[in-house]
Jmol script that loads the backbone (N, CA, C; Angstrom):
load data "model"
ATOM      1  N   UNK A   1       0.851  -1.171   0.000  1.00  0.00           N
ATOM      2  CA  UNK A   1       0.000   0.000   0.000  1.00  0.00           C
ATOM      3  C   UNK A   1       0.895   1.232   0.000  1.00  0.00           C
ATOM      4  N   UNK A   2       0.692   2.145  -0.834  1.00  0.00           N
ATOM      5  CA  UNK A   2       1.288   3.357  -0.551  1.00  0.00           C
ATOM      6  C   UNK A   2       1.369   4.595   0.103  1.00  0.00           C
ATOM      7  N   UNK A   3       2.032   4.915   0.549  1.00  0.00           N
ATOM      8  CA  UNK A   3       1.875   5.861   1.553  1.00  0.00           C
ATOM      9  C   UNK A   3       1.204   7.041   1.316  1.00  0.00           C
ATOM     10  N   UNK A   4       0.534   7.583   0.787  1.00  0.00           N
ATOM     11  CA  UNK A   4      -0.604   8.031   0.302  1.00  0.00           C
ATOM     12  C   UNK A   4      -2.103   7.568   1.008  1.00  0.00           C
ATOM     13  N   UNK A   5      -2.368   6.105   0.713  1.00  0.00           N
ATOM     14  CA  UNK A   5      -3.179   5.433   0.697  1.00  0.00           C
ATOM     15  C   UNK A   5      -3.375   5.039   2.300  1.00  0.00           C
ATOM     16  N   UNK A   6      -2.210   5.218   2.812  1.00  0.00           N
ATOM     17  CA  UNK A   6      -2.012   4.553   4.242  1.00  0.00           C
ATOM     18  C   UNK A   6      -2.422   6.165   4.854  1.00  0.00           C
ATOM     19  N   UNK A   7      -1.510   7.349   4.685  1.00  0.00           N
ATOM     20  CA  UNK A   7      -1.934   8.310   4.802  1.00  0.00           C
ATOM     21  C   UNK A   7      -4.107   8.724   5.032  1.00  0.00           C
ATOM     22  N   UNK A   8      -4.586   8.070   4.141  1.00  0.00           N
ATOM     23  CA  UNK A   8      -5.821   8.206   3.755  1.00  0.00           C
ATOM     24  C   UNK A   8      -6.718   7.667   5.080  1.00  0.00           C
ATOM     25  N   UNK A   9      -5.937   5.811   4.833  1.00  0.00           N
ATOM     26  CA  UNK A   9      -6.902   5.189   6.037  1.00  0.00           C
ATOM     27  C   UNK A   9      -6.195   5.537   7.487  1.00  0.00           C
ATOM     28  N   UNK A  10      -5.220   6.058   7.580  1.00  0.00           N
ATOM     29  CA  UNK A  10      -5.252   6.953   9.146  1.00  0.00           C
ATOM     30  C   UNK A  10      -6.182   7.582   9.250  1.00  0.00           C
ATOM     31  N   UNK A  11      -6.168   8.772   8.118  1.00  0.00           N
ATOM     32  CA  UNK A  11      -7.251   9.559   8.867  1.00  0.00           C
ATOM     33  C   UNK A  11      -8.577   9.117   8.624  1.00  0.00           C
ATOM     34  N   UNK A  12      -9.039   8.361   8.111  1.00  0.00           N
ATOM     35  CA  UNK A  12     -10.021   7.631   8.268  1.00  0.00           C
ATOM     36  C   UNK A  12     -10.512   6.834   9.375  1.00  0.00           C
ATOM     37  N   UNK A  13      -9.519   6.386   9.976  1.00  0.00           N
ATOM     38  CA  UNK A  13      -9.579   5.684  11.394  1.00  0.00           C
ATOM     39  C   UNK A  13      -9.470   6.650  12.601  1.00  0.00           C
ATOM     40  N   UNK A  14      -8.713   8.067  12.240  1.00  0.00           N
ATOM     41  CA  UNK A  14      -8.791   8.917  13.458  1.00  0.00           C
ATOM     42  C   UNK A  14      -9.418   8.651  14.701  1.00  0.00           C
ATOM     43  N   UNK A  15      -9.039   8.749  15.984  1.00  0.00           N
ATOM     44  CA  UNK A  15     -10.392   8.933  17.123  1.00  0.00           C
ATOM     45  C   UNK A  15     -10.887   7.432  17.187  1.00  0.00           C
ATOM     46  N   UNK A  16     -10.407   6.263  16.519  1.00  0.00           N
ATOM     47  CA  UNK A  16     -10.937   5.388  16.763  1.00  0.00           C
ATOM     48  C   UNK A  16      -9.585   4.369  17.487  1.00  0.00           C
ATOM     49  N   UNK A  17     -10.010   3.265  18.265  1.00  0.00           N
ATOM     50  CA  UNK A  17      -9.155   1.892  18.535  1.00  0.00           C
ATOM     51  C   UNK A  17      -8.868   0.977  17.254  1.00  0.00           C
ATOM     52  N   UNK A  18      -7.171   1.232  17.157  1.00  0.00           N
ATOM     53  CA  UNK A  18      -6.992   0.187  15.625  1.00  0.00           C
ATOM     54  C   UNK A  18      -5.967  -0.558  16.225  1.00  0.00           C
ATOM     55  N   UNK A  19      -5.552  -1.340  15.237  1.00  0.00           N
ATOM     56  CA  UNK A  19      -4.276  -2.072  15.394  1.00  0.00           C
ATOM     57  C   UNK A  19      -3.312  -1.909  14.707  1.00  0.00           C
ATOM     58  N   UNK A  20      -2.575  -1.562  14.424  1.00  0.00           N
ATOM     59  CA  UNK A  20      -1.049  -1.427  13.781  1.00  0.00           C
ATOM     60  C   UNK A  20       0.295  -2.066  13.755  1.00  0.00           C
ATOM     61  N   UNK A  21       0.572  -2.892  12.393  1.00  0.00           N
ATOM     62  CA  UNK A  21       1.194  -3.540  12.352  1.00  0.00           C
ATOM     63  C   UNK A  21       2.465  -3.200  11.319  1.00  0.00           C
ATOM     64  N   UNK A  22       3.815  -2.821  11.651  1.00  0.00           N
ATOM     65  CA  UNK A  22       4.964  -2.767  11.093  1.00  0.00           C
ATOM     66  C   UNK A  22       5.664  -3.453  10.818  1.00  0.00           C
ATOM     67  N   UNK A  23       6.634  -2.257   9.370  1.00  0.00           N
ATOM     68  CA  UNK A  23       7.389  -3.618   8.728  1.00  0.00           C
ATOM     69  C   UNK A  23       8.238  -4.861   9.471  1.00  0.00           C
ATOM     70  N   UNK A  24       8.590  -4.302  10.638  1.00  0.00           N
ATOM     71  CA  UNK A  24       9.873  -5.075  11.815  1.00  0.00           C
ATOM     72  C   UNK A  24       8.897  -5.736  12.441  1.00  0.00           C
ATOM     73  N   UNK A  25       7.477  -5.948  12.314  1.00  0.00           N
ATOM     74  CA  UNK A  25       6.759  -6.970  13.320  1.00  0.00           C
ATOM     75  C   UNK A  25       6.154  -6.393  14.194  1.00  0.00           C
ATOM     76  N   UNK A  26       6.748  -5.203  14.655  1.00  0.00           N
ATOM     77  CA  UNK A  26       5.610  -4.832  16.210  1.00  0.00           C
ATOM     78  C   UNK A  26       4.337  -3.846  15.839  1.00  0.00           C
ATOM     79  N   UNK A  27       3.699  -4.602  17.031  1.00  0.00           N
ATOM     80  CA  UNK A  27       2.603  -4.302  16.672  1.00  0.00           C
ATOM     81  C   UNK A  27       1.550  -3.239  17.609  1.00  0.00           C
ATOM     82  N   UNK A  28       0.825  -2.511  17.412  1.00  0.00           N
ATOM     83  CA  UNK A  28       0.767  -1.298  18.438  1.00  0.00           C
ATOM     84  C   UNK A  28      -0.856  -1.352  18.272  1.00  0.00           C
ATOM     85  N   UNK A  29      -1.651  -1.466  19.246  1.00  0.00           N
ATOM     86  CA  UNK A  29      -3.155  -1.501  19.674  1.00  0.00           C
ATOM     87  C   UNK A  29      -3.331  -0.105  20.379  1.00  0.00           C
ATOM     88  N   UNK A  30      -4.437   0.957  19.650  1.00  0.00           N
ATOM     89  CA  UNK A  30      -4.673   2.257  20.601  1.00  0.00           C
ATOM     90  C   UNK A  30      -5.415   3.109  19.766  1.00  0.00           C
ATOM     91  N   UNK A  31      -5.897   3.951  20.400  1.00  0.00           N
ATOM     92  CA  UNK A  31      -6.360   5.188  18.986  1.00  0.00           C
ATOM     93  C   UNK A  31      -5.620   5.827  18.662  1.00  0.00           C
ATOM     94  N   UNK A  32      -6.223   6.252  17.552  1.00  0.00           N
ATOM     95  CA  UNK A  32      -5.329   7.092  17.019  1.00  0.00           C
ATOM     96  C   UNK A  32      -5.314   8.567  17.119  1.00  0.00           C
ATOM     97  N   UNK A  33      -4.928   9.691  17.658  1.00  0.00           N
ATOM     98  CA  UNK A  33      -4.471  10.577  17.860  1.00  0.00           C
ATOM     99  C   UNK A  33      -4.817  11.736  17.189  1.00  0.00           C
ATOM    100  N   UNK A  34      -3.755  11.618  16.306  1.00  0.00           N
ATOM    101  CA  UNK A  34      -3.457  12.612  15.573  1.00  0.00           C
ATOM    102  C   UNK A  34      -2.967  12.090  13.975  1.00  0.00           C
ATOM    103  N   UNK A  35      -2.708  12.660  13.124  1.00  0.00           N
ATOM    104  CA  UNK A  35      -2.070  12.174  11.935  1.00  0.00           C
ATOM    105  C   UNK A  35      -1.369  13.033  11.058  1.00  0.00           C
ATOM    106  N   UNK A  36      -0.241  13.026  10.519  1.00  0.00           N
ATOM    107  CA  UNK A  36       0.995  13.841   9.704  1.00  0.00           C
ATOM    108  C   UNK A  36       0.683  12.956   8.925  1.00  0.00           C
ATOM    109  N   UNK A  37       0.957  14.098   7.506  1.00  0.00           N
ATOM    110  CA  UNK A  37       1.732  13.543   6.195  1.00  0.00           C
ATOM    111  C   UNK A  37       2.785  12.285   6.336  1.00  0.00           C
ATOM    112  N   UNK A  38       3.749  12.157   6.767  1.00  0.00           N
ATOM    113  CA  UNK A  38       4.503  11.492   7.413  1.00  0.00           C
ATOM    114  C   UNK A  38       4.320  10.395   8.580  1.00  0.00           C
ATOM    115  N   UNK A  39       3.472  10.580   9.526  1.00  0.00           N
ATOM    116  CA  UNK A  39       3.628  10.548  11.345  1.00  0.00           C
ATOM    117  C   UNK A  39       2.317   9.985  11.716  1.00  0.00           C
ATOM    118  N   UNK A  40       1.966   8.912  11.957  1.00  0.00           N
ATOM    119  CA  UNK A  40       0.405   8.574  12.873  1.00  0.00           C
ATOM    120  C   UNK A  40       0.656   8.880  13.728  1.00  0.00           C
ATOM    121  N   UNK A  41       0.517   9.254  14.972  1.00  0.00           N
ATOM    122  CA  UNK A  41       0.150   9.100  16.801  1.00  0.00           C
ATOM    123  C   UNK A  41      -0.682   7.940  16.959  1.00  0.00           C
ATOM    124  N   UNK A  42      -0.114   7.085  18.041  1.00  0.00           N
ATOM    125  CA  UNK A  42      -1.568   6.459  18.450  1.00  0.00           C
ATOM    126  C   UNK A  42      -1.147   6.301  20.187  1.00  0.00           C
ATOM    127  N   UNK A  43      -2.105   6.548  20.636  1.00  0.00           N
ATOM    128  CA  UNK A  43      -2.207   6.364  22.350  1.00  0.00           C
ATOM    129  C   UNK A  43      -2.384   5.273  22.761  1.00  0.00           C
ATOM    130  N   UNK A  44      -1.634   4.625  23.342  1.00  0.00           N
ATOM    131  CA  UNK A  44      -1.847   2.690  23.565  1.00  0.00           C
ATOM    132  C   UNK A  44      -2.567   2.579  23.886  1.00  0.00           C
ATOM    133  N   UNK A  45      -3.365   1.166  24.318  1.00  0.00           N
ATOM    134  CA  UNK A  45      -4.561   0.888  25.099  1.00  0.00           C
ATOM    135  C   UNK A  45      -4.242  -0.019  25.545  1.00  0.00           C
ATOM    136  N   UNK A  46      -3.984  -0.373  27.164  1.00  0.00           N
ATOM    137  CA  UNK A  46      -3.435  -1.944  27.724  1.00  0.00           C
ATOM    138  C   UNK A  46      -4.867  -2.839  27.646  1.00  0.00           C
ATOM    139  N   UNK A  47      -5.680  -2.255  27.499  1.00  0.00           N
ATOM    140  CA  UNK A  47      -7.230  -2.899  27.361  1.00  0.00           C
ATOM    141  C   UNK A  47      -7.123  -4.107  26.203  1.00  0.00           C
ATOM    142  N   UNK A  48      -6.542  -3.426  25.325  1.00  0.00           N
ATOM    143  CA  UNK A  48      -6.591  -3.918  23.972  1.00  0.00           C
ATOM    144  C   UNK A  48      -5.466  -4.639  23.685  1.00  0.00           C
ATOM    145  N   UNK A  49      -4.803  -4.830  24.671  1.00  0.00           N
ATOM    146  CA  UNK A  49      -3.527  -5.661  23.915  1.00  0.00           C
ATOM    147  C   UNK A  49      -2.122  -4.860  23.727  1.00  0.00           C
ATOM    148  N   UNK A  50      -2.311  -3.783  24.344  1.00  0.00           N
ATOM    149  CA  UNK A  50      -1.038  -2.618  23.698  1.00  0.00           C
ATOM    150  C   UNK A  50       0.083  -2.787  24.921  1.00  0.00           C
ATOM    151  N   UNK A  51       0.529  -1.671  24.210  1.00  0.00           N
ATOM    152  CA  UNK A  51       1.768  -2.149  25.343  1.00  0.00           C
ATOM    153  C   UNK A  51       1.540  -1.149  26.530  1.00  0.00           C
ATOM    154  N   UNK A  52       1.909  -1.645  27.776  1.00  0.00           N
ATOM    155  CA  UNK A  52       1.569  -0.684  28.949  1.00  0.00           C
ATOM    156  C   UNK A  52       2.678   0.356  29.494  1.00  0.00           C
ATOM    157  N   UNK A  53       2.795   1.323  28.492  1.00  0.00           N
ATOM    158  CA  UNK A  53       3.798   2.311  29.041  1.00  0.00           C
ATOM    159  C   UNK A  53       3.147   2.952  30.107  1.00  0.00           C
ATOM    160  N   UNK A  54       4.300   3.122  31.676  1.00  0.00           N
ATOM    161  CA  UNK A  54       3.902   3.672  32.046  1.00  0.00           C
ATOM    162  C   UNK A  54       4.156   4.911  32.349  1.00  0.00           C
ATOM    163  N   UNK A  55       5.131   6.039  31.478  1.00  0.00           N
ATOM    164  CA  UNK A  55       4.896   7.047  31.574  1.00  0.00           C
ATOM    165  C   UNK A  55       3.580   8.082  31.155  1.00  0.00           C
ATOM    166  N   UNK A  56       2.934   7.599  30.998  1.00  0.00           N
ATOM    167  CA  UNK A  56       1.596   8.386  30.575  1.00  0.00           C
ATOM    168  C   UNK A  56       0.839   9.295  31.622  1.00  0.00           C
ATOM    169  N   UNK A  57       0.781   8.718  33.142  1.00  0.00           N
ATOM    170  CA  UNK A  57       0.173   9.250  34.303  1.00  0.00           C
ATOM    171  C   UNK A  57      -0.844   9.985  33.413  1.00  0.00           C
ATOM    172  N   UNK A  58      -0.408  11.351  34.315  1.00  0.00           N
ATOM    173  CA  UNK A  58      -1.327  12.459  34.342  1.00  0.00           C
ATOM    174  C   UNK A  58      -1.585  13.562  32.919  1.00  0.00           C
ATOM    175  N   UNK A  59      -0.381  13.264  32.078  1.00  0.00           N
ATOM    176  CA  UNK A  59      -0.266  13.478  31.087  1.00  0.00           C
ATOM    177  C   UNK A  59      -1.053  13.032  29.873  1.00  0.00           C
ATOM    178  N   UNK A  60      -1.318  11.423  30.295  1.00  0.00           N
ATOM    179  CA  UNK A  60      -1.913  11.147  29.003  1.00  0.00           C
ATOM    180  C   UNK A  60      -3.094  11.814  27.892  1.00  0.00           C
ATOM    181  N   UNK A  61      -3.666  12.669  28.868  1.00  0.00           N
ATOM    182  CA  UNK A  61      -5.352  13.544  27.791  1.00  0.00           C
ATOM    183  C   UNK A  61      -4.575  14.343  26.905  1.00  0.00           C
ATOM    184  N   UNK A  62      -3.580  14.787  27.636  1.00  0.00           N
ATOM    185  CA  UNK A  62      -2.881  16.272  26.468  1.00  0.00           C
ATOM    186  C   UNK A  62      -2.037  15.923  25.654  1.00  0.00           C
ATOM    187  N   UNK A  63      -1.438  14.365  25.576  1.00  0.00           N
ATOM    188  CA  UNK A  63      -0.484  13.497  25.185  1.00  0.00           C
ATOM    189  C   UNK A  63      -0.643  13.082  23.593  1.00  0.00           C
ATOM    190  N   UNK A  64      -0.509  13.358  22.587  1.00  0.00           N
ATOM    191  CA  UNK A  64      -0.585  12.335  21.242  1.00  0.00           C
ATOM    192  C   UNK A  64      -0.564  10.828  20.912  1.00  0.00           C
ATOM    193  N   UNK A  65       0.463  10.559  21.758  1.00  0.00           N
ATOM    194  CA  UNK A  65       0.759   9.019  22.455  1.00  0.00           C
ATOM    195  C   UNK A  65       2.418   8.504  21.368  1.00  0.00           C
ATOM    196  N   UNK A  66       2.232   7.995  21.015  1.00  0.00           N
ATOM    197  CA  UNK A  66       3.564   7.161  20.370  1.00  0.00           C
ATOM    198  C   UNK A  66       3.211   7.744  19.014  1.00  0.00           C
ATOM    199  N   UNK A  67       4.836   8.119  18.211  1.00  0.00           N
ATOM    200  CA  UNK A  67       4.652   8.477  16.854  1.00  0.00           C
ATOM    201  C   UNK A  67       5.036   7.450  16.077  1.00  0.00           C
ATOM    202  N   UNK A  68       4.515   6.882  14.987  1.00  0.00           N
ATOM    203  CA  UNK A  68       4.489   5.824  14.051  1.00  0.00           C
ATOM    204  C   UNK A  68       4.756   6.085  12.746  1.00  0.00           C
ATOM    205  N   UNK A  69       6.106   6.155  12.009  1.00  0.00           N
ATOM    206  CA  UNK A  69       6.376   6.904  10.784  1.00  0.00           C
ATOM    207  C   UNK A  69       5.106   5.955   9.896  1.00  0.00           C
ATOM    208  N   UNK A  70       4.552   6.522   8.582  1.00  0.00           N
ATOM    209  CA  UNK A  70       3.591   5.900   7.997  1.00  0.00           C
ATOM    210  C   UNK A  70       4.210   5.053   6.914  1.00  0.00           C
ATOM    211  N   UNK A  71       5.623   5.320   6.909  1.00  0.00           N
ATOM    212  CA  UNK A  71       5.591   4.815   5.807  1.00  0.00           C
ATOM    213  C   UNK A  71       6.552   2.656   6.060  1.00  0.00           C
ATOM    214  N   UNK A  72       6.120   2.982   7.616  1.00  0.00           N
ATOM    215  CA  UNK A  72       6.841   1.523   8.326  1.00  0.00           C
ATOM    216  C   UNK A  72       5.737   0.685   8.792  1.00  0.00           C
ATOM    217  N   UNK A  73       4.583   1.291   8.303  1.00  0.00           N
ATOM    218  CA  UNK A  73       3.170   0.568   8.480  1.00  0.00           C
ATOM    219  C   UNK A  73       2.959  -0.386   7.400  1.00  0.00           C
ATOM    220  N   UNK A  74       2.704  -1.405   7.447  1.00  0.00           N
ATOM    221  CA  UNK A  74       2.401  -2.772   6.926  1.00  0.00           C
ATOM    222  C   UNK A  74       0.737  -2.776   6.533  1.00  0.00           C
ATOM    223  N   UNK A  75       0.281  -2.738   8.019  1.00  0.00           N
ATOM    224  CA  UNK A  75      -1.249  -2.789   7.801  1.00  0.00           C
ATOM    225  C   UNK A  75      -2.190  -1.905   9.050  1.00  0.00           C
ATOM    226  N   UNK A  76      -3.141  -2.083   8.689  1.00  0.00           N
ATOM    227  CA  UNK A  76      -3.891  -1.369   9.832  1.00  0.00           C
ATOM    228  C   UNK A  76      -5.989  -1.676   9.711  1.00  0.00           C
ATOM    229  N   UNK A  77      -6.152  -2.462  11.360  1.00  0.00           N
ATOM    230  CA  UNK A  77      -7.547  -2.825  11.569  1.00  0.00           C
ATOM    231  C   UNK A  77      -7.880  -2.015  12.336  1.00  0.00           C
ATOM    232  N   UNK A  78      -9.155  -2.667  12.785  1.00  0.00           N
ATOM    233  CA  UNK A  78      -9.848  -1.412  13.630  1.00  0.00           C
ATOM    234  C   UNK A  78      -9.766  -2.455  14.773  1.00  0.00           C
ATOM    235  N   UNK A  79      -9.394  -2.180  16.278  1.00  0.00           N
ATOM    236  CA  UNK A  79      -9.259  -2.712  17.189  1.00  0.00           C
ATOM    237  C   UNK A  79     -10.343  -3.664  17.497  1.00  0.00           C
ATOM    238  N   UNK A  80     -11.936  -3.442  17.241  1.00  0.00           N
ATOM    239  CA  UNK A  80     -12.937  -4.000  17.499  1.00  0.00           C
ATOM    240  C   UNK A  80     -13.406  -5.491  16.711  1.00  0.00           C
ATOM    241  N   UNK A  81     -12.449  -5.503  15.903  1.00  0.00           N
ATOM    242  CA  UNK A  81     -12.473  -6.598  14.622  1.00  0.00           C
ATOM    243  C   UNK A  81     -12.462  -7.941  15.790  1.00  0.00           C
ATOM    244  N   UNK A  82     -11.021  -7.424  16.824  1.00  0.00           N
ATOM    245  CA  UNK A  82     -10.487  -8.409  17.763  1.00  0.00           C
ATOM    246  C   UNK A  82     -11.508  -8.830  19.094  1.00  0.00           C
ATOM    247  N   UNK A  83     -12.618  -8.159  19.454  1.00  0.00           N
ATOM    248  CA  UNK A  83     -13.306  -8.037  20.444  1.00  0.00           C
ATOM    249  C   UNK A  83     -14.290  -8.758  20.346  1.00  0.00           C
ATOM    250  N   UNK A  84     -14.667  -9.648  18.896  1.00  0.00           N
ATOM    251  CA  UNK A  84     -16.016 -10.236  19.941  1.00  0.00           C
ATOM    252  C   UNK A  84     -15.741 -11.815  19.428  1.00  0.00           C
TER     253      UNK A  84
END
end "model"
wireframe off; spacefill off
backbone 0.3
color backbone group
């Protein structure tokens, strides 16, 4: 998929719980944030399977969460695919 296209379904998924999967394998469960030309954000979710950083505290509402270059994205679901 091209980064264009990947570009597209970020922001298409905005504000929602996805899953994200890169070229090196790891894989990142959370919403998504924010989105760059370049750059997803997504805010983990330990709910969902993500990873449990715990620097987030008190910070996390004003936080973007983890930046994800777009163009090291493989694929991308919507977190809820995994839930029932």
């Amino acid at each position: 998929m091209s980064q264009t296209n990947m570009f597209n379904l970020c922001n298409r998924y905005h504000g929602r719980n996805v899953r994200i999967t890169c070229h090196d394998g790891k894989v990142y469960t959370g919403e998504i944030t924010r989105v760059e030309r370049d750059m997803v954000w997504i805010r983990p979710s330990s709910d969902l399977g993500g990873y449990g950083f715990g620097y987030w505290g008190y910070r996390r509402r004003r936080s973007f969460g983890i930046g994800i270059a777009i163009g090291t994205i493989v694929g991308i679901v919507l977190a809820s695919a995994f839930l029932w």
